[in-house]
C-alpha positions as CSV (number, residue, x, y, z in Angstrom):
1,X,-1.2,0.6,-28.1
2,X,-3.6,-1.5,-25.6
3,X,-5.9,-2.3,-28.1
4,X,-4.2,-5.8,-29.1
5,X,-4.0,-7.3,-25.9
6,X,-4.9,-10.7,-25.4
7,X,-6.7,-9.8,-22.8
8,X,-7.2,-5.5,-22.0
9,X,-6.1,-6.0,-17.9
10,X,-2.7,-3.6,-17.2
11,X,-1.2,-4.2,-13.6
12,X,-0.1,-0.7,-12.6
13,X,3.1,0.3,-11.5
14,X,2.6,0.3,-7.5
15,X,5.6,2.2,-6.1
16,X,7.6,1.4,-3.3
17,X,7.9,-2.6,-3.7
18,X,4.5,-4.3,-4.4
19,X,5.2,-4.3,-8.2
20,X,8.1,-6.2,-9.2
21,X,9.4,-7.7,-12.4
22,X,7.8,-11.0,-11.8
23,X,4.5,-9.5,-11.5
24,X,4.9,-7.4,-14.5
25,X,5.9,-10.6,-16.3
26,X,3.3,-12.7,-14.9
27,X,0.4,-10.5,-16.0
28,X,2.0,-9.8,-19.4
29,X,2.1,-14.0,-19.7
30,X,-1.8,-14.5,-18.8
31,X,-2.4,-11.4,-21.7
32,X,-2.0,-8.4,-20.2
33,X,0.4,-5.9,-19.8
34,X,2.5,-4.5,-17.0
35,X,4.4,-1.2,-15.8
36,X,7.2,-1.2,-13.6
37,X,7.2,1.8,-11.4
38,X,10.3,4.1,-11.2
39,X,8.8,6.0,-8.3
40,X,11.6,6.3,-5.1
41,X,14.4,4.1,-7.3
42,X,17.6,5.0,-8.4
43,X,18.1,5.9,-11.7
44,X,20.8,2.7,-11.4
45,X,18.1,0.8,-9.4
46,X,15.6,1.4,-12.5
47,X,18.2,0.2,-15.2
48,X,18.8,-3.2,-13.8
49,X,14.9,-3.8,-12.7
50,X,14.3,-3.1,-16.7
51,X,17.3,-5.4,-17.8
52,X,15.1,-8.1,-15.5
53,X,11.3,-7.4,-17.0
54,X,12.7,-7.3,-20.3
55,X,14.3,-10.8,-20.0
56,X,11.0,-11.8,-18.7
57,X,8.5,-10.4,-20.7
58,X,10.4,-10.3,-24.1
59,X,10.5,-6.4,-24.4
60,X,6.7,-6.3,-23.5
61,X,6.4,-3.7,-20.4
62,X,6.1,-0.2,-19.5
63,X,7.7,2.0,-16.7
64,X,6.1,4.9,-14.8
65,X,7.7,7.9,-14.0
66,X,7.0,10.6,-11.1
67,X,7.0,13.9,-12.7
68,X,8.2,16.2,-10.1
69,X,6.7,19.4,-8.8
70,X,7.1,23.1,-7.2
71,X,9.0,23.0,-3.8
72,X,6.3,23.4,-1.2
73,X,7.0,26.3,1.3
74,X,4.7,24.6,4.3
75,X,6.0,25.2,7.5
76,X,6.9,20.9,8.6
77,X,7.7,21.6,12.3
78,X,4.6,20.7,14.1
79,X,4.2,17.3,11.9
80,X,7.5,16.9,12.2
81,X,6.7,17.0,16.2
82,X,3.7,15.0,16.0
83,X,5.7,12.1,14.0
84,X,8.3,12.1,16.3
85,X,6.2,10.7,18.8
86,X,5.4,8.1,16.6
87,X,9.1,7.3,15.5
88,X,10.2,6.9,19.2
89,X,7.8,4.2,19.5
90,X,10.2,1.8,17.3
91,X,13.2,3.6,18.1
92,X,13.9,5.8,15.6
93,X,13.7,9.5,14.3
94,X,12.2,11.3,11.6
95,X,14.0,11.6,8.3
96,X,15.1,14.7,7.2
97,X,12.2,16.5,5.1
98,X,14.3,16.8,2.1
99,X,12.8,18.1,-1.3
100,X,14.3,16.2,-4.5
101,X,13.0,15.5,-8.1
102,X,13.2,11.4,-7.5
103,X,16.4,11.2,-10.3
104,X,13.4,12.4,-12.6
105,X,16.1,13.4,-15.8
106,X,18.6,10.9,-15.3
107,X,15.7,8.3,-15.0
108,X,13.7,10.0,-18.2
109,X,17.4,9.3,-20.2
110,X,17.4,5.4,-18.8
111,X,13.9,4.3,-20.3
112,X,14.7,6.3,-23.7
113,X,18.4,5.7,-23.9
114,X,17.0,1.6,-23.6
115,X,13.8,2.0,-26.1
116,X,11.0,1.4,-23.3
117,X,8.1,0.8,-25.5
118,X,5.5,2.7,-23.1
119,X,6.4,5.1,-20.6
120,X,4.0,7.1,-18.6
121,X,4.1,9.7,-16.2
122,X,2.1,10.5,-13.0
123,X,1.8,13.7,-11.0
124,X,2.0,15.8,-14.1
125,X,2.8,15.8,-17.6
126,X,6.0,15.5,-19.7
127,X,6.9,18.7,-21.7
128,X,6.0,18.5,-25.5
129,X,10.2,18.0,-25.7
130,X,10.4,15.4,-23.1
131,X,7.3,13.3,-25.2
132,X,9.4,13.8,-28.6
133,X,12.4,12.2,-27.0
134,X,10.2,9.1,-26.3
135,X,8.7,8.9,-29.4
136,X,11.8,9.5,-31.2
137,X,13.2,6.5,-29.4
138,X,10.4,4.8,-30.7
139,X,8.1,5.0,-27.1
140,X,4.8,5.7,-26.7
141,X,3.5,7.9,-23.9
142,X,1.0,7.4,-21.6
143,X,-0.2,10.2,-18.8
144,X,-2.5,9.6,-15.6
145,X,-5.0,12.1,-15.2
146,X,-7.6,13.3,-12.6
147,X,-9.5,15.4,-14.6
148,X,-10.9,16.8,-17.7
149,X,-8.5,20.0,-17.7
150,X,-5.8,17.6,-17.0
151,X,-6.2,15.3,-19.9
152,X,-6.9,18.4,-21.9
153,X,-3.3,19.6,-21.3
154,X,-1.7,16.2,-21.1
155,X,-3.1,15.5,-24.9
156,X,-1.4,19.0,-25.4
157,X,2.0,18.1,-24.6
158,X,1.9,15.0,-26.6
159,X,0.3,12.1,-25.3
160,X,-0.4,9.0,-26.9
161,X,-2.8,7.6,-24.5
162,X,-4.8,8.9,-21.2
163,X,-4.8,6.6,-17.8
164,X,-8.1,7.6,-16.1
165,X,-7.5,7.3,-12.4
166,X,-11.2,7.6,-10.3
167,X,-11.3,8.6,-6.5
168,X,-11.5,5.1,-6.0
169,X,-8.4,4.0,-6.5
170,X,-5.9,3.2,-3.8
171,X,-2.1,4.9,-3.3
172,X,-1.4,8.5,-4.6
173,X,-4.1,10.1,-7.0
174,X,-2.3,11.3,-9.5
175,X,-3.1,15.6,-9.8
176,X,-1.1,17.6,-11.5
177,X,-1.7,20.4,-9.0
178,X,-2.2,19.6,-5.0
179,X,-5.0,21.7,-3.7
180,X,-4.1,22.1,-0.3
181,X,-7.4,23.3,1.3
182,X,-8.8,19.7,0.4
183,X,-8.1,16.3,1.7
184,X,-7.9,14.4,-1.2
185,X,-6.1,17.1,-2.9
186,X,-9.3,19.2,-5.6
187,X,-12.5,18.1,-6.9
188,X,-12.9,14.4,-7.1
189,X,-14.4,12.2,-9.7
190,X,-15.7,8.8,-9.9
191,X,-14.2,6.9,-12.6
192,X,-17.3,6.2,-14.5
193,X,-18.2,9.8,-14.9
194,X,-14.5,10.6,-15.7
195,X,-14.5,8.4,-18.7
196,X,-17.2,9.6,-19.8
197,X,-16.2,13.4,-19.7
198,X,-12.8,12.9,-21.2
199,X,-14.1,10.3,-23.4
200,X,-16.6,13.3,-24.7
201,X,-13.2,15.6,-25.2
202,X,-10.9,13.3,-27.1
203,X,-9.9,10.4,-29.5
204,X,-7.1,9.5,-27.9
205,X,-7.1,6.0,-26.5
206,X,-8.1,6.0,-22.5
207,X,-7.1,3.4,-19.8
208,X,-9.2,3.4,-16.7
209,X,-7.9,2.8,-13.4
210,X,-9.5,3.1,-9.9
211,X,-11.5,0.6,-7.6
212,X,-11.7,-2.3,-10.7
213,X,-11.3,-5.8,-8.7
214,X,-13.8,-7.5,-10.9
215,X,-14.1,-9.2,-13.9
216,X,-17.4,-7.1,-14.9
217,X,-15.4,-4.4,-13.7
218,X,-13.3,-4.5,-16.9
219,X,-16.6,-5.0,-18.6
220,X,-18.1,-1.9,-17.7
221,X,-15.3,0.5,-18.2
222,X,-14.7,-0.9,-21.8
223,X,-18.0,-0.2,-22.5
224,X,-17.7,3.2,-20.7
225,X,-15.3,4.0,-23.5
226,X,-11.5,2.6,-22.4
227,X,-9.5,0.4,-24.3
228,X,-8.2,-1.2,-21.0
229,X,-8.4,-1.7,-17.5
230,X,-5.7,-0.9,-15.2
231,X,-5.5,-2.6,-11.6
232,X,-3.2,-2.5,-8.8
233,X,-5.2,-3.6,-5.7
234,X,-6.3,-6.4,-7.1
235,X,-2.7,-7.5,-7.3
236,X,-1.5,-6.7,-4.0
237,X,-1.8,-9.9,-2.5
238,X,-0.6,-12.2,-5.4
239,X,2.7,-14.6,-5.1
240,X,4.7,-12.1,-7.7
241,X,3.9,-9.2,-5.8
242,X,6.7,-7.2,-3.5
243,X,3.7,-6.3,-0.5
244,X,5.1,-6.4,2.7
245,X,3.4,-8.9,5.3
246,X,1.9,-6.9,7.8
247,X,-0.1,-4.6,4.6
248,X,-0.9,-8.5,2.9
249,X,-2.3,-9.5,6.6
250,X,-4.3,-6.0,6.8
251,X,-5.5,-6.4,3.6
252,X,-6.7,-10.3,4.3
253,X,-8.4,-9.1,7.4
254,X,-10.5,-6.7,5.3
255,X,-12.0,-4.7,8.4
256,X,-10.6,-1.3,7.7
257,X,-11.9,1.4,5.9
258,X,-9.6,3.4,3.7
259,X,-9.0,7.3,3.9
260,X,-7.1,9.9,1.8
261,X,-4.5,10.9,3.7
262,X,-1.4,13.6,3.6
263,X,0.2,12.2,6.4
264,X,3.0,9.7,5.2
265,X,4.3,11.7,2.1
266,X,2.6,15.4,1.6
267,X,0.4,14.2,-1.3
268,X,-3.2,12.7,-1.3
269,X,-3.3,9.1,-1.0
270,X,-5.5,6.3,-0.3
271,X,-4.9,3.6,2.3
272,X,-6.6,1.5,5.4
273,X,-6.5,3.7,8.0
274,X,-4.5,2.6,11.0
275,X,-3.1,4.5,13.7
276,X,-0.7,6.8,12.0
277,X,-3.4,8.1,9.3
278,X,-5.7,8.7,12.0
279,X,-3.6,10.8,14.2
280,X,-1.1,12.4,11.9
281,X,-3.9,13.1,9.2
282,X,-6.0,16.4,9.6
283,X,-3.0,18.6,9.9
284,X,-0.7,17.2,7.7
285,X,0.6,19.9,5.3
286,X,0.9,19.5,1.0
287,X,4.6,18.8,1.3
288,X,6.0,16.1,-1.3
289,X,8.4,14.9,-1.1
290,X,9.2,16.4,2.0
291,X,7.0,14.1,4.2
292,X,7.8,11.1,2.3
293,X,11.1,11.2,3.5
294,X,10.6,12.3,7.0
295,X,8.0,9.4,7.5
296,X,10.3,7.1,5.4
297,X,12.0,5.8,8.8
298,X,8.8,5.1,10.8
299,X,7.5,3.2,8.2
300,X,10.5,1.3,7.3
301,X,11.1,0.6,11.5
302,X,7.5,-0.3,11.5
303,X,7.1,-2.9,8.6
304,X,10.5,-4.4,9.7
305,X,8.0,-4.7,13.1
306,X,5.5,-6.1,11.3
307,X,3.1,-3.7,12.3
308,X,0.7,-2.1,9.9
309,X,-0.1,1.0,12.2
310,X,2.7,3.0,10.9
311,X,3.1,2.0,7.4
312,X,1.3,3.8,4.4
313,X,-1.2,0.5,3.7
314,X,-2.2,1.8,0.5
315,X,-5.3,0.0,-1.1
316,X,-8.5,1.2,-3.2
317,X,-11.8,1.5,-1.9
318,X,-13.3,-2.1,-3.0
319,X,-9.6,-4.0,-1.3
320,X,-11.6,-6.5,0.6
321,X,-13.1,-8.4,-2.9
322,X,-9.2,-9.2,-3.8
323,X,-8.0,-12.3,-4.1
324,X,-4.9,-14.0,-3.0
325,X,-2.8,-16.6,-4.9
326,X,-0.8,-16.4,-8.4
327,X,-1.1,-13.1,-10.5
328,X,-2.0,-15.6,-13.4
329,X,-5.3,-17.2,-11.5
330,X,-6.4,-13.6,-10.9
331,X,-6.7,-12.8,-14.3
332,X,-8.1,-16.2,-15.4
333,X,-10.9,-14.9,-12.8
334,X,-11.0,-11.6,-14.1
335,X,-11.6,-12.7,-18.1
336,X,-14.3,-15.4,-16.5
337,X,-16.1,-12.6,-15.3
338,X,-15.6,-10.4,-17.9
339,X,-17.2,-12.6,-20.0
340,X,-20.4,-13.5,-18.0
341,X,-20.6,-9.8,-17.5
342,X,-20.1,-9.2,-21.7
343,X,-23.1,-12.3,-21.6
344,X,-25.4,-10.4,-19.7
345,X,-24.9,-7.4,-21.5
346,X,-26.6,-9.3,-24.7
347,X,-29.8,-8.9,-22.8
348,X,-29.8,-5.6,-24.3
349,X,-30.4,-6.2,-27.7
């Protein structure tokens, strides 16, 4: 599946604007690959944003799905409270903290119904009859995974490959299962030592994804065991991406540190902390979508602000090594440094 790529670097499928067709296409061009994320889109929205990356890249993508999850019962009122605060601040109110499965069937019937060549799926797995349709449409599937027993069950239900996602790696961490009592949402591995423990469990072909910015980066995790090397930081500030300005100005500055936080959607995610993630943070109930949509006005009022305190600036822990310019240059830099890095490992024969 990943293991004829020109060159093994995926651009993953950054929800909520930063990865647009262009990117996907740009990426696939230099000898990659690409997903295009369905996450928050209309099942409509989806269709026509396939239509484009198909058109660009020949056919030669993939698109991510949210799978959706239990309705949390958490009580919302006093973050609800403590965001309104916040909202006032550009003159708006909370959304309403609706629960909803993102178009998750309707959008599962688009990328079969048009023969997607790789789908995969994030916050959970697909059933075993869900995987069939896709690979009776001629798709492979792809599931990220946080953990050994997740991979375990995703490989159950039918996967073709396993995306490997370490604590490092910026936006929402991909559990099946959100452990409330813990910030970043259950035990946390690194992505080295994840490889390696799912690596030691299965055949199936793994991708890893989480903090990789460099070129020895994609070095290391191939030798770890992956067939390829997922990134989405390392993209963020590229001419083909959708990142608004204020998160591409944050992200230039490089003097935050990043956090897990609950605070903008309900789920753990990584991002620079700024104002909202500090205050809204330690109380912020498991609640997705819920709190997605609540905080959805905020941060919409405060990106149209430009003002980075109040959007969800998500970024992994090694953001400040990124690069700006064309998605192309970064990986020309990234197979340069591959290399070198593949050179150096020849020292150890």
């Amino acid at each position: 599946m990943f293991d004829d790529l020109e060159f093994p670097v995926i651009v993953a499928p950054m929800a909520g604007g930063p990865t647009t067709p262009q990117l996907v296409a740009a990426v696939t061009a230099a000898g990659g690959f690409g997903f295009l994320a369905a996450g928050y889109l209309t099942a409509e929205a989806l269709e026509a944003k396939i239509a484009e990356t198909a058109e660009l890249t020949g056919g030669r993508f993939g698109v991510n799905l949210f799978v959706p999850g239990s309705r949390s019962a958490a009580d919302l009122s006093a973050h609800r409270e403590r965001l309104l605060t916040e909202a006032r601040r550009y003159g708006v109110e909370p959304g309403e903290p609706l629960w909803d499965d993102d178009e998750y069937p309707a959008k599962l019937d688009v990328v079969v119904r048009l023969g997607v060549p790789v789908v995969s799926f994030t916050f959970g797995a697909p059933t075993s009859a869900e995987a069939q349709r896709i690979h009776d449409a001629g798709g492979t599937v792809a599931v990220t995974v946080t953990s050994p027993d997740e991979a375990d069950l995703a490989a159950s239900r039918g996967a073709d490959a396993l995306v490997v996602q370490g604590f490092e790696a910026g936006g929402h961490r991909g559990l099946f299962t959100d452990d409330a009592t813990n910030p970043a949402g259950g035990e946390q591995y690194g992505l080295l030592a994840l490889l390696r423990l799912i690596s030691a469990r299965t055949s199936l072909p793994l991708v890893a994804t989480g903090g990789l910015i460099h070129g020895a980066d994609v070095a290391a995790v191939l030798a770890a065991g992956a067939s390829a090397a997922q990134l989405g930081t390392a993209f963020l500030q590229t001419t083909e991406a959708g990142t608004p300005s204020a998160q591409r100005r944050a992200l230039a500055e490089a003097g935050r540190l990043t956090a897990f936080t609950r605070a903008f959607s309900g789920r753990p995610a990584r991002g620079l902390v700024n104002h909202l993630l500090s205050d809204l943070s330690a109380d912020a109930p498991a609640a997705y979508p819920q709190l997605h949509h609540m905080s959805k006005p905020v941060r919409a009022a405060a990106a149209r602000a430009d003002d980075p305190e109040a959007m969800s600036l998500w970024a992994g822990q090694t953001y400040p090594l990124a690069d700006d310019g064309s998605a192309a240059s970064v990986v020309d830099r990234l197979r340069t440094e591959a290399r070198a890095a593949a050179e150096r490992l020849d020292r150890l024969r």
